[in-house]
C-alpha positions as CSV (number, residue, x, y, z in Angstrom):
1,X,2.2,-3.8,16.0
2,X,1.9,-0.7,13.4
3,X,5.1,-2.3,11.3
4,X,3.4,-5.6,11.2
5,X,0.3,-4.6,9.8
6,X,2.3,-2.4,7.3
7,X,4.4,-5.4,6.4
8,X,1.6,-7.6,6.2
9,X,-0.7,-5.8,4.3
10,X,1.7,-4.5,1.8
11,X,2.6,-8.2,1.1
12,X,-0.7,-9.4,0.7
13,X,-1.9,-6.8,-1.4
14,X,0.7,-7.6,-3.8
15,X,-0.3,-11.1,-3.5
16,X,-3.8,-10.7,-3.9
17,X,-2.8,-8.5,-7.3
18,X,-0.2,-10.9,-8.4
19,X,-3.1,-13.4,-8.4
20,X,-5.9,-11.3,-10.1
21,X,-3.3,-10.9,-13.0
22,X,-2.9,-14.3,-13.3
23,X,-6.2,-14.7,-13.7
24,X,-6.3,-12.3,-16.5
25,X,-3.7,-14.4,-18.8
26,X,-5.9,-17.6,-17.7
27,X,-3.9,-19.0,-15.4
28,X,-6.3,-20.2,-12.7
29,X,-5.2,-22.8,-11.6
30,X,-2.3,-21.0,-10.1
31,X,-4.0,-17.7,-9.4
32,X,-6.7,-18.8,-7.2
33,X,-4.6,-20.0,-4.6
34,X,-2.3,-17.2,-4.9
35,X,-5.1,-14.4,-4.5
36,X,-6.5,-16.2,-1.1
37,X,-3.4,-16.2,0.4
38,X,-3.4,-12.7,-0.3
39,X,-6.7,-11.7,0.8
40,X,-5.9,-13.7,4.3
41,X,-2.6,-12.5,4.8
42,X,-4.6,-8.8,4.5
43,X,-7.6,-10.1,6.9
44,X,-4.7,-10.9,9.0
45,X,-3.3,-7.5,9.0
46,X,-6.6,-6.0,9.3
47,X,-7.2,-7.9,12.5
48,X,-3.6,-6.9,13.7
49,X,-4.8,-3.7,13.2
50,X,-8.1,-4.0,15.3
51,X,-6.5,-5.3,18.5
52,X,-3.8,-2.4,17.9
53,X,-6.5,0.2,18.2
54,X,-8.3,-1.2,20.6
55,X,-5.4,-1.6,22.8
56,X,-4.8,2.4,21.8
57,X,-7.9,3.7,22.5
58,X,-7.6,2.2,26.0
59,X,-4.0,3.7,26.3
60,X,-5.3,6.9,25.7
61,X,-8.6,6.4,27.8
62,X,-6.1,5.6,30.9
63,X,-4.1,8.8,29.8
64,X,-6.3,11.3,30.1
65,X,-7.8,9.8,33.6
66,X,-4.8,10.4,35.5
67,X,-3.3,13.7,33.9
């Protein structure tokens, strides 16, 4: 799950950029659409993230109950 977050969020951070310079040059139209796919392709990532933690933590709880 660690690569997919990685992967994800690299990809929409780039997006999300690629989009805020279009919006700098005045292309809206095409930069708007381009920057929320970003920024849900990193929420996505971000949850990824969560549930990988969460599943970690509770690895790691069990772990140290039956050393």
């Amino acid at each position: 799950m660690g690569k997919v977050h990685f992967w994800l969020h690299n990809i929409g951070t780039i997006m999300v950029l690629t989009g805020m310079y279009f919006f700098t040059i005045g292309e809206e139209g095409f930069a708007f659409p381009f920057a929320l796919t970003g920024a849900l392709i990193v929420l996505g990532a971000t949850v990824v993230f969560v549930v990988n933690m969460f599943m970690n933590i509770n690895y790691a709880e069990t772990f140290e109950r039956n050393k």
